[in-house]
N, C-alpha and C positions, 0 to 999 in steps of 0.2 A: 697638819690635819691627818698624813697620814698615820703617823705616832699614834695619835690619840685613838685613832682607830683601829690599829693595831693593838689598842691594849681593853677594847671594846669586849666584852664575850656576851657570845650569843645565848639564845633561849637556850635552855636545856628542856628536851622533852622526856618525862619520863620511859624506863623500859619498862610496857606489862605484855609481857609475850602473849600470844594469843596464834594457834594452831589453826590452820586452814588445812582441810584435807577432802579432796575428790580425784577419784579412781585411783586410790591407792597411794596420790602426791601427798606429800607433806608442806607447808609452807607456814614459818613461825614470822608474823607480824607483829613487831614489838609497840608500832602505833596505832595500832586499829584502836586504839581507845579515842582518837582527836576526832571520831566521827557524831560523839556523843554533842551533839550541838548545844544541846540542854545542860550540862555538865560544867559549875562555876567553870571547874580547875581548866574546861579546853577554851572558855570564852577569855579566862584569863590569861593562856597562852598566844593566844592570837594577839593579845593586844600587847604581851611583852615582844614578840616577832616586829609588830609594829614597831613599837619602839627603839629597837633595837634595828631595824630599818629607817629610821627617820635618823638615829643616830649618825649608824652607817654613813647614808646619803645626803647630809647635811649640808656637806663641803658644794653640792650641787642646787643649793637653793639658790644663790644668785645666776643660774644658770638658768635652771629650770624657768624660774619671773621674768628673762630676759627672751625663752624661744617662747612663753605664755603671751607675752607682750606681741612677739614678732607676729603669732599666729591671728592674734588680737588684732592686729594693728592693720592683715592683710585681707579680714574677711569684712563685707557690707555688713555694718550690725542691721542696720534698719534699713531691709529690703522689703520687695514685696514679689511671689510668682506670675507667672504668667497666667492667667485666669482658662479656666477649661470649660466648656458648655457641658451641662446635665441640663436638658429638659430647659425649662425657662429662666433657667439661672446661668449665670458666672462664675466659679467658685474660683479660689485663690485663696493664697497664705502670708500675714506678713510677717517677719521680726520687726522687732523693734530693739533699738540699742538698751542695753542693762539690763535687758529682760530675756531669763534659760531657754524659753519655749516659743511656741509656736502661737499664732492668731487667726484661725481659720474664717474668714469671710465670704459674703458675694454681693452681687449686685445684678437687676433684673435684662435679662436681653435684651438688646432695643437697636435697630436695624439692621445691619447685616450680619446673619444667626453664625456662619461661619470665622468673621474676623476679630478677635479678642480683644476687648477696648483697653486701653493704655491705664494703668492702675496709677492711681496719685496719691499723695496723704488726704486729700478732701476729694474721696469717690461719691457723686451724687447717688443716692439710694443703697446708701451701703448697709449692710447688715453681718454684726459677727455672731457668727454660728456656736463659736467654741474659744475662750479665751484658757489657753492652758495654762498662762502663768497665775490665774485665780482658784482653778482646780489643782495646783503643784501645791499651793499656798499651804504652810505649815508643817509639811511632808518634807520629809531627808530624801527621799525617791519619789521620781513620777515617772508614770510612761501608761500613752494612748495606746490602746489593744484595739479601738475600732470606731471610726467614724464615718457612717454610710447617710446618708440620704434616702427617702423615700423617694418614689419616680416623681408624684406630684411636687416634690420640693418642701412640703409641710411638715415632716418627722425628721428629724436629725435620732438617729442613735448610736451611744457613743460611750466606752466603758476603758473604766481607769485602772491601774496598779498602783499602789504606795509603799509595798514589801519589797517586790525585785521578785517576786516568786512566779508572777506571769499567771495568776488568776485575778482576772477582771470582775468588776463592780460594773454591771450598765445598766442606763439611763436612758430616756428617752425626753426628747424635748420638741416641746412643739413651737416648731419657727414661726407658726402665724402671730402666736401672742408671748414667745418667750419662755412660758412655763415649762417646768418638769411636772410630766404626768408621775403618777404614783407608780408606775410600773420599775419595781426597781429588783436584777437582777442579781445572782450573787454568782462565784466563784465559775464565771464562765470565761472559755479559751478567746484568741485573738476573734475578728473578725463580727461579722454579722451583717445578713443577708436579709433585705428584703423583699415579699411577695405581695405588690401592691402596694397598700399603705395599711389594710388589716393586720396582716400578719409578718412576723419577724421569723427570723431562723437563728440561729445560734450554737454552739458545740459547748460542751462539757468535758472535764478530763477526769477520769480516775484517779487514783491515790498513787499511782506511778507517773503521772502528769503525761498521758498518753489521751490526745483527745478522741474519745471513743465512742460519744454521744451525738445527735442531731435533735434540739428542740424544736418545738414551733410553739411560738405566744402570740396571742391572740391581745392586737394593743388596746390598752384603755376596759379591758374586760377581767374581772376578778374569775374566772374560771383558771383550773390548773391548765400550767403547759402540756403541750403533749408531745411525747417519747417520738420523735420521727423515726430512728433508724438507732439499732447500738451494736457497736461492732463488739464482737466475743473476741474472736481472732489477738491476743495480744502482739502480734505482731505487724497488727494495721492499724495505722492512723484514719481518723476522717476528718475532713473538707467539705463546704459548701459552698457555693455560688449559682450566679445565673448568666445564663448566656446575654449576648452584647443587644439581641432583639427582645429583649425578654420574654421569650414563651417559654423557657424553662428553666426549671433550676436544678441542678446536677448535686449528688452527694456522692463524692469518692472516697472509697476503702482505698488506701495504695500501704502497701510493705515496698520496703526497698527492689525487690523482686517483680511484685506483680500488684496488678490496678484492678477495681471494679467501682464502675459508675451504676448510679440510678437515676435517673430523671423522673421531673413532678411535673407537670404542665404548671407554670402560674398563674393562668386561667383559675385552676382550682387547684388550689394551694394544699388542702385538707386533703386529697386522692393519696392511693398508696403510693409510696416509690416505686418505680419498674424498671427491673434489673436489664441492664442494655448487654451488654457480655456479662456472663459471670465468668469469675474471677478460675484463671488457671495458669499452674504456677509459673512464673517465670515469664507473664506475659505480662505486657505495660503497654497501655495506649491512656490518650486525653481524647477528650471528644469537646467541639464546639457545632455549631446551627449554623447552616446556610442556606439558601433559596436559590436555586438551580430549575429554572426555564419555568418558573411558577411553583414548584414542589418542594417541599422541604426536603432539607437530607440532614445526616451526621458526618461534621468530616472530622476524620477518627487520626489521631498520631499513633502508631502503633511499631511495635519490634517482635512480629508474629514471624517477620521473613528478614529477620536478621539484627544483629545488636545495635548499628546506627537509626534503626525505626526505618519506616517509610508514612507514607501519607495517600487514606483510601478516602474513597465517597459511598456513602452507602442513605438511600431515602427510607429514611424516618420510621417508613411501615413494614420493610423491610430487616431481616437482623440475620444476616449469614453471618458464618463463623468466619471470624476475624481474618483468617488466613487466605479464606476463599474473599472477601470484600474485593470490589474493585479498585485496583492502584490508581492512583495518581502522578506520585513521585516515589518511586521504585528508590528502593534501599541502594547504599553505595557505601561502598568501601572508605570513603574518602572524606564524607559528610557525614557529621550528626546533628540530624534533623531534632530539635527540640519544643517542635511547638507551631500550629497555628492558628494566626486570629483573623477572625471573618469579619465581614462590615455586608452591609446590602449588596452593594456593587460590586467588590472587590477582599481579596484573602492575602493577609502576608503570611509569609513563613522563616524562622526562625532556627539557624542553624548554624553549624560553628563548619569549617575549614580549613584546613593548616594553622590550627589552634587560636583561630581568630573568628569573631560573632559575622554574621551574615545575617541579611533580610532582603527577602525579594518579595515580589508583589506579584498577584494575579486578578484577570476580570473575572468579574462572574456575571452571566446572564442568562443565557440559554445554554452553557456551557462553561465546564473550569477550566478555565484558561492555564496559557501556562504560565510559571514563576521566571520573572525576570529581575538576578540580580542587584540592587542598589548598588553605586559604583561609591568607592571613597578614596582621596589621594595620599592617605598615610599607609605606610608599613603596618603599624601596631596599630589599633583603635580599636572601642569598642560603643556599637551600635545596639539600637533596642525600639520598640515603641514603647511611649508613655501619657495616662492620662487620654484615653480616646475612651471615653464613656457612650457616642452615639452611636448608632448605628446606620443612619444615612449617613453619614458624613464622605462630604466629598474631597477630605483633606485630614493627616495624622499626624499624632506630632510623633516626633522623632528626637530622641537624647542621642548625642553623638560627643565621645570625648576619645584622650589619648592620654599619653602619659605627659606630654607638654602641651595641651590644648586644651583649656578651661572646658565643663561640662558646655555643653550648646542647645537648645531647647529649637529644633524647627519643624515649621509645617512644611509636609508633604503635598502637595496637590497630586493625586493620583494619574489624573485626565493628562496633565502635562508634564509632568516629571519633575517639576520647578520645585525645588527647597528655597524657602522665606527660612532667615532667620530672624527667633524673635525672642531670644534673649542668650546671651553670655554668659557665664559665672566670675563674677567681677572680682579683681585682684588690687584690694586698693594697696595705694603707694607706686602703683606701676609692675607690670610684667612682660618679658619681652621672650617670646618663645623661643626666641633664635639664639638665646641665651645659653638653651639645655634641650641637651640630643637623647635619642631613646632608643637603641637596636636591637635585636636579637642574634643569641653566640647560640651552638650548642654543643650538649656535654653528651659525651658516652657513657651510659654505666657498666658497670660491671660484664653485664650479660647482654654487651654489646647497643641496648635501645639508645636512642639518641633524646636525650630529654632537650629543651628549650629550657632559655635563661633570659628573661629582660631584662635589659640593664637603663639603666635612667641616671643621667649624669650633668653637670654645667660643662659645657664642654671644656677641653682640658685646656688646660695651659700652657702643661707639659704630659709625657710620656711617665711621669714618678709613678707608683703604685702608691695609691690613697684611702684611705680608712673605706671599708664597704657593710653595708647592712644587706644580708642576705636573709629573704624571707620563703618563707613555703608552708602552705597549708597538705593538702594531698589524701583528702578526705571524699567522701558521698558525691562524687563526681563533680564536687564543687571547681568551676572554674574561677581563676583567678586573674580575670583579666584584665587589661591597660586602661586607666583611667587617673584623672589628673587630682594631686592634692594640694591645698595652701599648705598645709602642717611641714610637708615634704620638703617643701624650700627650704625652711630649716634645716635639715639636714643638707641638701645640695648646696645651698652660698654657705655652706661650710668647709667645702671641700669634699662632702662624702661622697659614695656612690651607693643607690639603693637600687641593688638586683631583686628579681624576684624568678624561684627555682621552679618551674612548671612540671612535678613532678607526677609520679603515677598514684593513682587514688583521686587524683581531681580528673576534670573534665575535658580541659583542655584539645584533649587529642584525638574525642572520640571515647565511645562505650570501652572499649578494649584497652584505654589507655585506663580508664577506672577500674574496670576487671583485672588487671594486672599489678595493682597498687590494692588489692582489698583481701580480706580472708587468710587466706595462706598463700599467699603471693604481699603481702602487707611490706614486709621488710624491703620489696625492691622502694617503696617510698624513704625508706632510709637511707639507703645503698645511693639512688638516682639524687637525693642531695647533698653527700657527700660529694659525688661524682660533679655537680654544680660547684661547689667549693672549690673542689680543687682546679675546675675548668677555670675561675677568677682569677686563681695564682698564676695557673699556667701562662694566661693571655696577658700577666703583669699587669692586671688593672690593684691587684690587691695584694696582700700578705696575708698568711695566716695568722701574723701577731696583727694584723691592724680591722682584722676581719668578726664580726659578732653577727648573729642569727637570733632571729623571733619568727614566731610562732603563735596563734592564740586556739584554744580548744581543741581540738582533733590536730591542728599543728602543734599545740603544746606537746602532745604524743610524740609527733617528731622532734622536738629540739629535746627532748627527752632522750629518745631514743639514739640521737645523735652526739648528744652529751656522753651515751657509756661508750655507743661505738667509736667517736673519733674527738675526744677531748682536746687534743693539743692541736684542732686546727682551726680553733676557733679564741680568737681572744674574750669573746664573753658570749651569755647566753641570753634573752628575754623570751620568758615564755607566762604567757595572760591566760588567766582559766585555763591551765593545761591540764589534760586528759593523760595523767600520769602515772595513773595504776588499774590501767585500763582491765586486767583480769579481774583484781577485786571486786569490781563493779559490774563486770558485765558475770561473773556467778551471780548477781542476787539478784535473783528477776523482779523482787518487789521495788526495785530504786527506781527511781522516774527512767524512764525510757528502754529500760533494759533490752527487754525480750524482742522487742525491733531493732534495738541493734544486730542481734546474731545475723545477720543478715547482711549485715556490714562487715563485722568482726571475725565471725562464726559462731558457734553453740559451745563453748567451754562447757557446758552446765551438763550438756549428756556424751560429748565428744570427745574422748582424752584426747585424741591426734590434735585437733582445734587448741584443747586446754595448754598439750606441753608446746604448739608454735608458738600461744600466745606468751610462753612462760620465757621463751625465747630472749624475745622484746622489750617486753613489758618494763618500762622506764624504772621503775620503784623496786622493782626486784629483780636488774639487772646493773643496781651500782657496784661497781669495784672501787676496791684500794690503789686507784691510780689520780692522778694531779687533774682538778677537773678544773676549767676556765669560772671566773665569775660569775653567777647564773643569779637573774632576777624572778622571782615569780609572783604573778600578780594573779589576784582572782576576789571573790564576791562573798560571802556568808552568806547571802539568799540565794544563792543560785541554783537552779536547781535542774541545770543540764552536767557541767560538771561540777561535782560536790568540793565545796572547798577544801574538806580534807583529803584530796588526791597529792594537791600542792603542799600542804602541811603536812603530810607523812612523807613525801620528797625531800623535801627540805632537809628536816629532823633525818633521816636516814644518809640523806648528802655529809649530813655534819658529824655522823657516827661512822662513816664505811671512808669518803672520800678524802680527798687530798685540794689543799686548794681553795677557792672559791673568792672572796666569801660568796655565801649562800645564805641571801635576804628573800624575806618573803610577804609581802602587802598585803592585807586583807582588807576590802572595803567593807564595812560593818554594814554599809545599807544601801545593797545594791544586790545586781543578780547576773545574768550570763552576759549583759553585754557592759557591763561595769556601772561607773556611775550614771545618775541622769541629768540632763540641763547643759544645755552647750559649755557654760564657762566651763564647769566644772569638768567636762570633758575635753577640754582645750589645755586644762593643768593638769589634766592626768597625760595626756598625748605630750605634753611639753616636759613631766619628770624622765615619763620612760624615754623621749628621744637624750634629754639630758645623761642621763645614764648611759644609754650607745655611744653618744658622742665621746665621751671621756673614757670608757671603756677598750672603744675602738680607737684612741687618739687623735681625734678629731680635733679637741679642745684639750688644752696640757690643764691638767687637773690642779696646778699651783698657780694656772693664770683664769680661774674661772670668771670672777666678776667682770673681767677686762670687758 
């Protein structure tokens, strides 16, 4: 097989140069033409790339069907959720075996409002709200953008994609009698909010897929919608929702930088917005509702007094400047506070710690009580609430997982501290946690910070240095925290080890851990995984010949970035929707999302200091004629966060400048930023790409595949 494949040759993409110049740079790109989507000759290039990737990869088809099976074989096809209270209902989700999607159902409340009845395949008074696998029906792509409920329980609305493109189609259906009203929606963003049962809210996106709009529809009435709010600012997104009491509904402008909310009473729905802070730069706060000794207040997350936020109280009628508000919980060096949710009685809050999620809990009555940590007995985990729609409730549920500990779904009883568990994430075939260990090492980099590495392993056997998958994103503060997979066994009862590099750009460590990894400080997110890399060799868990690295989106930027700077310490590379010519894209502000990114990236577009760091970098137009490891790259044709021809002018460029490779490239013809849709079909793309790690890394000797 390898023969054959050696005498395989790859697409050729043509050269038509094509000149890039701002302040005074010059920059000759010989594929800027593969962006022409429209254009037979690039639709026909993509599908020779395929081809010549399935070629490639062929040797790993009895691989790939054997970890699809595995992953197959260890998830519950036909489960059912834990059913959650809204109002006079139960709602809950089933699978069913053979079937891609999801089955949204409920059943009416009946005795004790707080304890969740036991879900069975014959639920007395069941009703399904939403069958996806009839609305996927005919469609290569499906994916739900929004399924809300009215408070009374009577409106379900709930809007589709079939492109990958992330503009939604919704609908509105009325649960008393089944029907869909006439009201029917075009090309609106995720989400949708209601105000009562009159009236909907909704967002819109511009022609840069920036949602910039706030509707409001009036249901069952043939009048026009009306324009609620449109942001100008192209560097702000908008949001809507309502608080957990429903008296109001919030619409926030947020840039990467800075926030500004409005509130609508939904009393009356129709009234103007009323701007609660207006927005000044470089400030960020979230605001929810609480009732404090009978009075309403706002309690505001805010970073007025400092980068990790702190948490104010401020009543309702009142609106001092953010700065002067009264604290709460006083900013700290050491915490970033990310959020809190109110209920009647009681507020949690949500915060990270020595790179690990936190939630504590406080009374409210006559007074905000103080925050009292949630205790947990793992090293690594990660904690959250989920699914608490009321607002009396005297009990929340909590998701609790780890890197060896199935997701956990329990109620909190507040009054007593007592966590019920009330559902597992089940591992059929058997799983035994004590099987496989999970710690944390860490690395230095360069300029001395000390990055964190998880590592997730079957415990050893021996001391030998064993094939490792090292991952890292290191993007928009995103954290990337401990949590358990089925697919992942696969790689570990293989022998592997799956690290994960916590580097700067994510969130991990606090605001300043993100500030440090973004703009012109960006490259220490490269530097800081290398630095991870080679901490794996040092500690002899791994080799540099046994070692490969993934990445997807703003991580694709990294494996990118790490493929020019440190090629030989890596035996292969996978990078999914990688963000790999990240200049080109972020000059043209008309591409979806651009102009909010500078905020991330910087302003190339009027910055030359900005423009030549990013030129630095910049994956696509920093290959050299040096020996580059194996590299996979995967990505979408509809996508339309990162454009697929970032990856396809990689590629093509890897094959004309480097050394090495091969350099195979996937394009899913019908699909968008998070690949394909339908669990199987998502279970055989997780089972190629770990196939290919496997054998890459040495995991599985690529002459004994079927075995």
């Amino acid at each position: 097989m390898a023969d054959s494949q050696a005498r395989l040759q790859p697409p050729h993409a043509a050269k038509q140069p094509y000149t890039r110049t701002f302040h005074g740079r010059e920059f000759v790109d010989n594929y800027e033409w593969l962006r022409e989507k429209e254009n037979p000759e690039v639709i026909a290039h993509l599908e020779a790339e395929n081809a010549y990737t399935e070629a490639m990869t062929a040797n790993l088809a009895p691989l790939t069907e054997k970890v699809y099976e595995e992953i197959k074989s260890r998830v519950k096809e036909t489960d059912m959720s834990v059913p959650r209270r809204q109002g006079d209902w139960w709602y809950y989700g089933r699978t069913v075996e053979g079937k891609s999607y999801g089955i949204s159902c409920r059943v009416p409340v009946e005795g004790d409002p707080w304890t969740p009845p036991e879900v069975t395949d014959d639920m007395p008074g069941e009703q399904v709200l939403l069958d996806s696998n009839e609305l996927a029906e005919g469609h290569e792509f499906f994916a739900l953008g929004a399924s809300s409920v009215s408070t009374s329980g009577r409106f379900l609305a709930y809007s589709v994609d079939t492109e990958g493109d992330e503009r939604f189609t919704l609908r509105i259906k009325n649960l008393d009698t089944g029907e869909l009203l006439e009201d029917q929606l075009e090309n609106v963003f995720y989400g949708a909010t209601w105000a009562g049962e009159d009236y909907l809210f909704y967002i819109r996106m511009d022609d840069a897929w920036r949602p910039y709009q706030v509707w409001r529809h009036h249901v069952g009435s043939t009048e026009d919608d009306v324009l609620v709010y449109q942001e100008d600012d192209e560097r702000f997104a908008v949001g809507v929702g309502a608080d957990r009491a429903e008296r109001y509904l919030f619409i926030a402008a947020s840039s990467s930088l800075t926030t500004e909310y409005r509130a609508v009473p939904i009393a009356d729905p129709t009234s103007t917005p009323q701007v609660l802070w207006p927005r000044e730069s470089g400030v960020e706060y979230s605001v929810n509702f609480a009732e404090i000794a009978g009075q309403e207040h706002w309690v505001v997350t805010h970073n007025a007094h400092g980068p990790n936020f702190c948490v104010a109280l401020v009543p309702t009628g009142e609106l001092p400047k953010l700065v002067d508000a009264h604290v709460i919980t006083p900013h700290r060096d050491t915490i970033r506070i990310e959020g809190v949710d109110t209920y009647r009685d009681f507020a949690f809050m949500e915060y990270r710690r020595g790179g690990i999620s936190r939630l504590a809990v406080a009374p409210l009555g006559e007074s905000f009580g103080e925050f009292k940590e949630l205790e947990f007995s793992e090293e690594l985990y990660t904690v959250g609430l989920s699914g608490n729609p009321e607002w009396d409730a005297p009990v929340v549920r909590v998701i609790y997982t780890s890197y060896t500990q199935p997701s956990q779904l329990l109620d909190y009883e507040v009054a007593t501290g007592k966590f019920t568990l009330l559902k597992e994430q089940e591992v059929e075939g058997g799983y035994n946690a004590d099987d496989y260990e999970a710690f944390r090492v860490w690395a230095q980099a360069p300029d001395g910070a000390q990055v964190p590495v998880s590592v997730v392993r079957r415990k050893a056997a021996s001391s030998d240095a064993a094939p490792l998958l090292l991952y890292g994103y290191g993007s928009y503060e995103a954290s990337m925290d401990p949590g358990f997979s089925i697919a992942r066994l696969s790689l570990l009862d293989r022998g592997m080890i799956w690290a994960c590099a916590h580097v700067r750009g994510g969130g991990e460590m606090g605001r300043q851990w993100y500030d440090n990894g973004k703009m012109l400080h960006k490259t220490n997110t490269f530097t800081d995984f290398i630095a991870c890399a080679d901490k794996m060799v040092e500690l002899g868990l791994t080799t540099h010949e046994q070692m490969v690295a993934e990445g997807g989106s703003a991580g694709g930027l990294l494996m990118g970035a790490v493929a020019n700077l440190a090629p030989e310490k890596f035996a292969g590379i996978q990078a999914i929707v990688p963000f790999v010519d990240p200049l080109t894209s972020i000059l043209k502000p008309e591409l979806p999302l651009t102009v909010g990114e500078w905020e991330e990236w910087g302003d190339p577009y009027h910055d030359p200091e900005v423009y030549d760091y990013m030129a630095t970098y910049a994956p696509y137009e920093n290959i050299r004629d040096v020996q580059y490891p194996p590299i996979l790259a995967v990505t979408s044709l509809n996508d339309t966060r990162v454009l697929y021809v970032e990856p396809a002018k990689w590629v093509a460029k890897l094959r004309e400048v480097g050394r090495g490779g091969p350099f195979l490239l996937k394009t899913e013809m019908s699909a968008g930023h998070g690949g394909v849709s339908g669990r199987y079909a998502k279970w055989k793309q997780t089972a190629f790409e770990y196939a290919w790690m496997l054998v890459t890394a040495g995991a599985v000797d690529a002459s004994d595949l079927a075995s």
